[in-house]
DOLUMLUM-75083 format. One record per residue (C-alpha): y negated, x, z negated; residue in three letters. Coordinates in steps of 0.2 Angstrom, whole numbers. Last residue first. Layout:
REM residues N
<pt <Y,X,Z>,"Ala">;
...
END
This chain:
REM residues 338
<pt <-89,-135,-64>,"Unk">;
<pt <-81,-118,-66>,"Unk">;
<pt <-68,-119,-51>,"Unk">;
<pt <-65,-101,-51>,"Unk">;
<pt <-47,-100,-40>,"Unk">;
<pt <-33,-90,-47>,"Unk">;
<pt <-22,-80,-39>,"Unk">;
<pt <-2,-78,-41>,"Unk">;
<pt <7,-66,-32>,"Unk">;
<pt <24,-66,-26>,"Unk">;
<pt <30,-79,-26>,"Unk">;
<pt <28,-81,-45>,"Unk">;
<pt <44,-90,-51>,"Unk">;
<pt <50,-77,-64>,"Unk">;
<pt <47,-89,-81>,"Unk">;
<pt <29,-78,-86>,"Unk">;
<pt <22,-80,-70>,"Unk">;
<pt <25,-100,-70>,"Unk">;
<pt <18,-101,-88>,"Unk">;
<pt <4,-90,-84>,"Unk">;
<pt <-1,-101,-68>,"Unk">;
<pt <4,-117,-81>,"Unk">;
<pt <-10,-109,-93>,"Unk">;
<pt <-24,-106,-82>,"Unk">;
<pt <-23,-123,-76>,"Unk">;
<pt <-43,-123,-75>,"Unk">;
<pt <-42,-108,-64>,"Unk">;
<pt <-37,-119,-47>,"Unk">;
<pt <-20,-112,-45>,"Unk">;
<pt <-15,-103,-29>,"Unk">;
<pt <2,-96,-23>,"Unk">;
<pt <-1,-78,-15>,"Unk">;
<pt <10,-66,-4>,"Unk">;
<pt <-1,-49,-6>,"Unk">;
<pt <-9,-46,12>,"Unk">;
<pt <-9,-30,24>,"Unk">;
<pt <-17,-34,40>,"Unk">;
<pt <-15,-15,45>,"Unk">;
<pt <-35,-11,47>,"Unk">;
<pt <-41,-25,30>,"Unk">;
<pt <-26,-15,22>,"Unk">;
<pt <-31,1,26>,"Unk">;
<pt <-47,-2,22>,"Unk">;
<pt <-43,-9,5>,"Unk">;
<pt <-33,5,2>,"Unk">;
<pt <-45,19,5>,"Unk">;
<pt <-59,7,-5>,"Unk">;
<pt <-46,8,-22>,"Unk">;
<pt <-44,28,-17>,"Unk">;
<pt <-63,32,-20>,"Unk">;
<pt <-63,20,-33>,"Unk">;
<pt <-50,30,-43>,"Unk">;
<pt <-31,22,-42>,"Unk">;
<pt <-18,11,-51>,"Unk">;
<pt <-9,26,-62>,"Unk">;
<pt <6,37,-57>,"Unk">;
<pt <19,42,-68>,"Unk">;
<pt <28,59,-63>,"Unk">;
<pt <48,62,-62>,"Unk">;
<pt <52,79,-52>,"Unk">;
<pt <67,84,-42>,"Unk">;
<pt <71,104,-40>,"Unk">;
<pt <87,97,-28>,"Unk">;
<pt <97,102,-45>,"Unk">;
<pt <87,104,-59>,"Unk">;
<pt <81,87,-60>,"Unk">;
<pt <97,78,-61>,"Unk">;
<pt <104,94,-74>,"Unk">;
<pt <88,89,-84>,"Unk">;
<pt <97,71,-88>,"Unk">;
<pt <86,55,-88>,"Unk">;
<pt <88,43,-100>,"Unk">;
<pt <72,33,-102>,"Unk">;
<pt <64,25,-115>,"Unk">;
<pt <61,8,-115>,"Unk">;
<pt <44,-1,-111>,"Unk">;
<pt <43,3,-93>,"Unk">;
<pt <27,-2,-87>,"Unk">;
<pt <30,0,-70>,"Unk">;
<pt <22,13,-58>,"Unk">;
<pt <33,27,-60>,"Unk">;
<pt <35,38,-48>,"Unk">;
<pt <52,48,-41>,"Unk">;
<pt <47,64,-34>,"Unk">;
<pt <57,71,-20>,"Unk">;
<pt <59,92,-19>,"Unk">;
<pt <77,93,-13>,"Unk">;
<pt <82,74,-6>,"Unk">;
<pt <80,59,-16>,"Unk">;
<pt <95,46,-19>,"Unk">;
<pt <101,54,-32>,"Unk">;
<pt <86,51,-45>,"Unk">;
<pt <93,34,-42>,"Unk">;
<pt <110,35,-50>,"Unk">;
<pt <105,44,-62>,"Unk">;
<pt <91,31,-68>,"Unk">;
<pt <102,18,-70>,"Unk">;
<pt <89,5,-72>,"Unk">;
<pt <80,0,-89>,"Unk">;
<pt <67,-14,-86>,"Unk">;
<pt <48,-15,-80>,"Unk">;
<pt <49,-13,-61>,"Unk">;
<pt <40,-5,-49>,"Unk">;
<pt <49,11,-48>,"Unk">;
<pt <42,22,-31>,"Unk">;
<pt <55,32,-24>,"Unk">;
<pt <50,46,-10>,"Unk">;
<pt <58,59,-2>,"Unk">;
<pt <70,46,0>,"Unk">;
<pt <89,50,9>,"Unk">;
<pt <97,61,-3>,"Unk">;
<pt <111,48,-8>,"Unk">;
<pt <108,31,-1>,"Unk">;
<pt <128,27,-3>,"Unk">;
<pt <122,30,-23>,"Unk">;
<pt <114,16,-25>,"Unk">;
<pt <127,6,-19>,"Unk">;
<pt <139,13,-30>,"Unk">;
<pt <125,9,-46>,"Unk">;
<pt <127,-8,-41>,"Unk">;
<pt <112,-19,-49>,"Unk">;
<pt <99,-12,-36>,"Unk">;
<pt <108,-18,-22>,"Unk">;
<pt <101,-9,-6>,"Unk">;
<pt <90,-16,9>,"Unk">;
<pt <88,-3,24>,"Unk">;
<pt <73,-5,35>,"Unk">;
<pt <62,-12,24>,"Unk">;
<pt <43,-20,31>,"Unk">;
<pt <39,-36,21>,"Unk">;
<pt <51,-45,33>,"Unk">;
<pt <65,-34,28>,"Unk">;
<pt <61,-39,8>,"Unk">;
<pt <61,-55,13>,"Unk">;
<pt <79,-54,22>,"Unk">;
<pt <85,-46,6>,"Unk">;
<pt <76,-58,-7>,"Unk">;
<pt <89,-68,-11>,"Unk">;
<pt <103,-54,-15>,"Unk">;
<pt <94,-53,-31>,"Unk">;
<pt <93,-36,-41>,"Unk">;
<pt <80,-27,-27>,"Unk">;
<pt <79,-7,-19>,"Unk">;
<pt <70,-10,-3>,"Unk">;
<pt <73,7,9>,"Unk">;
<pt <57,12,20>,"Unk">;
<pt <56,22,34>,"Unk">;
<pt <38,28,36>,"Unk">;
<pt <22,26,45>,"Unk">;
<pt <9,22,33>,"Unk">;
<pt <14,4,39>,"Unk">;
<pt <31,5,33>,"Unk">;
<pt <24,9,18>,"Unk">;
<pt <11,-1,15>,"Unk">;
<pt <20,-17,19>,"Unk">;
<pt <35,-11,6>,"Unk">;
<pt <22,-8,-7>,"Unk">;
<pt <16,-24,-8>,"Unk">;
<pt <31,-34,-8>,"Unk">;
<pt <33,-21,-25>,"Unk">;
<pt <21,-23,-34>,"Unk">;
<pt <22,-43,-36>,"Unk">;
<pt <41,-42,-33>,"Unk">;
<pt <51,-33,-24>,"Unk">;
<pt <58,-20,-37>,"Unk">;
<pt <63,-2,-32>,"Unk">;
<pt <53,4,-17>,"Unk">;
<pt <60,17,-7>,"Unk">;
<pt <54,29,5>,"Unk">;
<pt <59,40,18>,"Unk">;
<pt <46,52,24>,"Unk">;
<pt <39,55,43>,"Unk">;
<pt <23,47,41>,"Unk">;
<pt <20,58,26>,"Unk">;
<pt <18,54,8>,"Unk">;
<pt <6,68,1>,"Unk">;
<pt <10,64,-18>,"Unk">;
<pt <-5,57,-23>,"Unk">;
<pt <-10,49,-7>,"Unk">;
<pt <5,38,-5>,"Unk">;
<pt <7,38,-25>,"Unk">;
<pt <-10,26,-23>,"Unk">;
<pt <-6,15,-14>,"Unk">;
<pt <5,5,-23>,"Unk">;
<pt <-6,2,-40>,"Unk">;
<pt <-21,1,-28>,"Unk">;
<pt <-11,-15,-19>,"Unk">;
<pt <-6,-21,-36>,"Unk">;
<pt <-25,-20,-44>,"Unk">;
<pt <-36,-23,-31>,"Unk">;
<pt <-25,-30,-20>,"Unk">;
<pt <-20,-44,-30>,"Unk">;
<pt <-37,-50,-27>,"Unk">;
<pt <-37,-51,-10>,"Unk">;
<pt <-29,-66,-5>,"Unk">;
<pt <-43,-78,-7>,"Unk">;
<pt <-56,-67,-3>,"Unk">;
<pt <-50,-62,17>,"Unk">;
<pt <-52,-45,23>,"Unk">;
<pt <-61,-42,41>,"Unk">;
<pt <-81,-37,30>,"Unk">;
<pt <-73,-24,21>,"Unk">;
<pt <-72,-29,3>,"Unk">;
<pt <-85,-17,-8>,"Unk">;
<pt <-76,-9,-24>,"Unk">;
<pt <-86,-13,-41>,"Unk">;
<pt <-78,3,-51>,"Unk">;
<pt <-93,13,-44>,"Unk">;
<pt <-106,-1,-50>,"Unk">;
<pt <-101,-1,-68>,"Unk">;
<pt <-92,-18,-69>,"Unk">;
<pt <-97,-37,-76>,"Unk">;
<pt <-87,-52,-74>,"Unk">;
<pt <-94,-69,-71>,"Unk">;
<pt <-88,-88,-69>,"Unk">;
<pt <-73,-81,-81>,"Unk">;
<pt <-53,-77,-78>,"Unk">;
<pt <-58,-60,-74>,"Unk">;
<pt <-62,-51,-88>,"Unk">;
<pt <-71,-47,-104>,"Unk">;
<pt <-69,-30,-111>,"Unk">;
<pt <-60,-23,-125>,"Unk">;
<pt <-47,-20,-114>,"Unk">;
<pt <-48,-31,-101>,"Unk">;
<pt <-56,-21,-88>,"Unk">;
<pt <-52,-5,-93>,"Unk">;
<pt <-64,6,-99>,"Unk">;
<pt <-59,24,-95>,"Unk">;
<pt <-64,38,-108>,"Unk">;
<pt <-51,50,-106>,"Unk">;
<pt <-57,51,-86>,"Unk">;
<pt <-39,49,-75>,"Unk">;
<pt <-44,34,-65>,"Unk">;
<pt <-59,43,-61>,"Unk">;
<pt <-52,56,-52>,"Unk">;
<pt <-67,61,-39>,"Unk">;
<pt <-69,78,-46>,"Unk">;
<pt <-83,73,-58>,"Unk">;
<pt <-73,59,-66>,"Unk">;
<pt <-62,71,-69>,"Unk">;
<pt <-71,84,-76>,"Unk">;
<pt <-79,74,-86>,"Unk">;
<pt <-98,66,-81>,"Unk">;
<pt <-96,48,-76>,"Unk">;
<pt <-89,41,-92>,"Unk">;
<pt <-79,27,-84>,"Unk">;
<pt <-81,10,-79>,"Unk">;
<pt <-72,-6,-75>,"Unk">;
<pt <-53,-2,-75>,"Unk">;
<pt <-40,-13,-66>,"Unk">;
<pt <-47,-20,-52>,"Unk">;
<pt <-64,-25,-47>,"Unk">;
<pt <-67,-31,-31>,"Unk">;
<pt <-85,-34,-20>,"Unk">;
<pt <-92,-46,-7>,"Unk">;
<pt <-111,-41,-7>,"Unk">;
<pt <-123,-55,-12>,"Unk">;
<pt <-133,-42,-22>,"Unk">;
<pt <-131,-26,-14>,"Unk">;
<pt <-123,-11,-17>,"Unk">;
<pt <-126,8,-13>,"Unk">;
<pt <-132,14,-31>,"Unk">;
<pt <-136,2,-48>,"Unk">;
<pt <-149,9,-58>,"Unk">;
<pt <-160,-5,-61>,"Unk">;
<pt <-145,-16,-67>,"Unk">;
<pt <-138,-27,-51>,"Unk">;
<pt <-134,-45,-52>,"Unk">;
<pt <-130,-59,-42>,"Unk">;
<pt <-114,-47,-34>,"Unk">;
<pt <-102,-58,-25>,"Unk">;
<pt <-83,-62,-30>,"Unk">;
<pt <-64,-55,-31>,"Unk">;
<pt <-55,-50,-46>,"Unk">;
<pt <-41,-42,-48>,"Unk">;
<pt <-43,-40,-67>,"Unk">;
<pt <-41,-56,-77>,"Unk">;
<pt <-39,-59,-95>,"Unk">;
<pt <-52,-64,-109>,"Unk">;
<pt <-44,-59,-126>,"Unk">;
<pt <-51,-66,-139>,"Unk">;
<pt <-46,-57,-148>,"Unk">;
<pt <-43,-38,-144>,"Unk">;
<pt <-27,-33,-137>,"Unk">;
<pt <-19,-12,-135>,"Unk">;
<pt <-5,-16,-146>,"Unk">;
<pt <6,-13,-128>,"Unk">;
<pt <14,-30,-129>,"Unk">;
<pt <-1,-40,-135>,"Unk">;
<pt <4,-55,-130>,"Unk">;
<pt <-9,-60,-119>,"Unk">;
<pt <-10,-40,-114>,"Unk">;
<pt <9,-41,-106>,"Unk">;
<pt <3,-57,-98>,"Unk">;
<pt <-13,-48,-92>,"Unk">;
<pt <-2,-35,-86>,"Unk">;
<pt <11,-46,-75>,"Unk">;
<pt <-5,-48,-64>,"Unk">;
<pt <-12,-65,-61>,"Unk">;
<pt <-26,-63,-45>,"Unk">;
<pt <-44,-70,-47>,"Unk">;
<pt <-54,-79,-36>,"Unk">;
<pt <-72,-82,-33>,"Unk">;
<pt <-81,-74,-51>,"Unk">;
<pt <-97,-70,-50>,"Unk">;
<pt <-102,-52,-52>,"Unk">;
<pt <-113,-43,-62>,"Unk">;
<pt <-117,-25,-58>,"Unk">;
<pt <-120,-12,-72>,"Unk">;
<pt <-127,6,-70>,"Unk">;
<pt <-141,0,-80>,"Unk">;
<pt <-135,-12,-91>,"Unk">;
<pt <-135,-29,-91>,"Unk">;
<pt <-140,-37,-108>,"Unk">;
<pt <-129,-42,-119>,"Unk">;
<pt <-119,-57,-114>,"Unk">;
<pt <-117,-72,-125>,"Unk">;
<pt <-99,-79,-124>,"Unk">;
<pt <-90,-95,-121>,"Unk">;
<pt <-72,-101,-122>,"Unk">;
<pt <-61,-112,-113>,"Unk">;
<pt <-44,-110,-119>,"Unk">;
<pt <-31,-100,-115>,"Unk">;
<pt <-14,-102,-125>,"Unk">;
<pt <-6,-89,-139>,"Unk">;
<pt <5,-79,-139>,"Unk">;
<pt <-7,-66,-147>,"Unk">;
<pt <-22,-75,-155>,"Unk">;
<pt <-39,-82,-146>,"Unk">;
<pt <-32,-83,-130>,"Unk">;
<pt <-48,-83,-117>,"Unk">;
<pt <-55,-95,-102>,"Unk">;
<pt <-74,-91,-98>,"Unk">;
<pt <-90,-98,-97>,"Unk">;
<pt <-104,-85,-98>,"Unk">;
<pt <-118,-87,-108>,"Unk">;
<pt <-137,-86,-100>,"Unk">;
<pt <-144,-71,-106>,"Unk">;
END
């Protein structure tokens, strides 16, 4: 097999460097895919340095990825080669557990992620079993779409898992990479939408992204002015929060879900749950089935991550940008393999 040119950290901390591999061969269920853009997800920083003692070096990043199939194993079903496809954050799973079986194949114990112990995204190719390889409808653009295969999914998917209505309040906690995102799809699913953010800066942004109401999220007595207004509050961000405060703002039976990677433990008192019968669930970026949902309803609403593009061989001042706060608001990177 012809090898595959790639950018990869060969320690933690460390900077990407070009690097080539030598692919086995394609499997059977597999689809190759090369690379046209690929969004930069806070995750493949948190994997970079090994935050989550989940890395393997080198480490190859990259999983919202975006690009054309040029190669199919003999067992690949409903694809094409030359078809416009994403991958996202997992590239295969077993196919046979129960949950993979009932169509939650995000959820199967033997899930491959796409850059865990797997090469990713910031390469000419990538490779994916074909049902983690999501088709792009025809009306979406490739050089914003990465970020929805990972982000966008990420933020979709509680809508459907917890059967958000149209007429449900919802807040978003964070407006940044996840979290722009979740306030387009939200107000476009139909509901009122409160933005939760720590910089005053973003209010009007966070409005023209699709809030209604705009809340200080450093101020717990602002927080608690939006007292059981949200039958839905999706946590975006990474850090500690006052997590009482926030459980307030749901009415009886809301579910706060947590999408960040919060590192810390949280403090979160029964007696806050007991009373209003809340609930506190995590909610992981979503099955295929759920992925091509959420492409189509973004490809329908015109739903698109805010994206500053580098060409892929500055790899390293896209990671240094994301990792110093000044992505706005997604990051995508463009193959320019010579």
């Amino acid at each position: 097999m012809e090898p595959i040119r790639s950018w990869a950290a060969l320690a933690p901390h460390a900077e990407l460097q070009p690097h080539q591999y030598a692919p086995s061969a394609l499997g059977a269920e597999e689809v190759e895919i090369k690379v046209a853009y690929c969004g930069l997800c806070h995750s493949d920083l948190s994997m970079l340095n090994n935050d989550w003692d989940l890395s393997h070096y080198p480490l190859i990043p990259g999983h919202e990825v975006v690009g054309h199939i040029v190669a199919m194993g003999p067992q690949v079903k409903g694809l094409q080669l030359g078809q416009r496809v994403g991958i996202g954050w997992n590239a295969g799973s077993c196919m046979h557990c129960h949950a993979c079986m009932t169509g939650e194949h995000n959820l199967c114990g033997s899930i491959q992620p796409t850059i865990v112990n797997h090469h990713g995204g910031f390469a000419e190719r990538v490779r994916a079993h074909w049902a983690w390889a999501v088709p792009l409808p025809d009306s979406l653009d490739m050089a914003a779409a990465g970020p929805l295969l990972c982000a966008g999914a990420t933020v979709f998917t509680p809508l459907l898992t917890f059967d958000v209505k149209p007429t449900d309040s919802v807040g978003i906690v964070g407006i940044g990479g996840l979290g722009h995102l979740g306030l387009q799809f939200a107000r476009a699913w139909g509901c009122e939408v409160t933005a939760f953010t720590s910089n005053p800066a973003k209010h009007d942004e966070a409005r023209s992204f699709g809030a209604h109401h705009v809340v200080n999220s450093c101020h717990s007595d602002e927080i608690i002015k939006a007292a059981n207004t949200l039958d839905l509050l999706l946590i975006t961000v990474n850090t500690s929060l006052d997590w009482s405060a926030l459980l307030q703002t749901l009415k009886p039976n809301g579910r706060m879900a947590i999408v960040g990677a919060i590192l810390d433990p949280m403090q979160i008192s029964a007696i806050d749950l007991i009373f209003g019968q809340k609930r506190v669930a995590g909610s992981l970026n979503g099955s295929p089935a759920a992925t091509a949902d959420m492409l189509r309803f973004a490809a329908r609403h015109q739903i698109y991550p805010q994206v500053e593009h580098f060409p892929m061989s500055r790899v390293n001042d896209a990671m240094r940008h994301l990792a110093d706060g000044n992505a706005r608001y997604r990051v995508v990177l463009d193959a320019d393999f010579a």
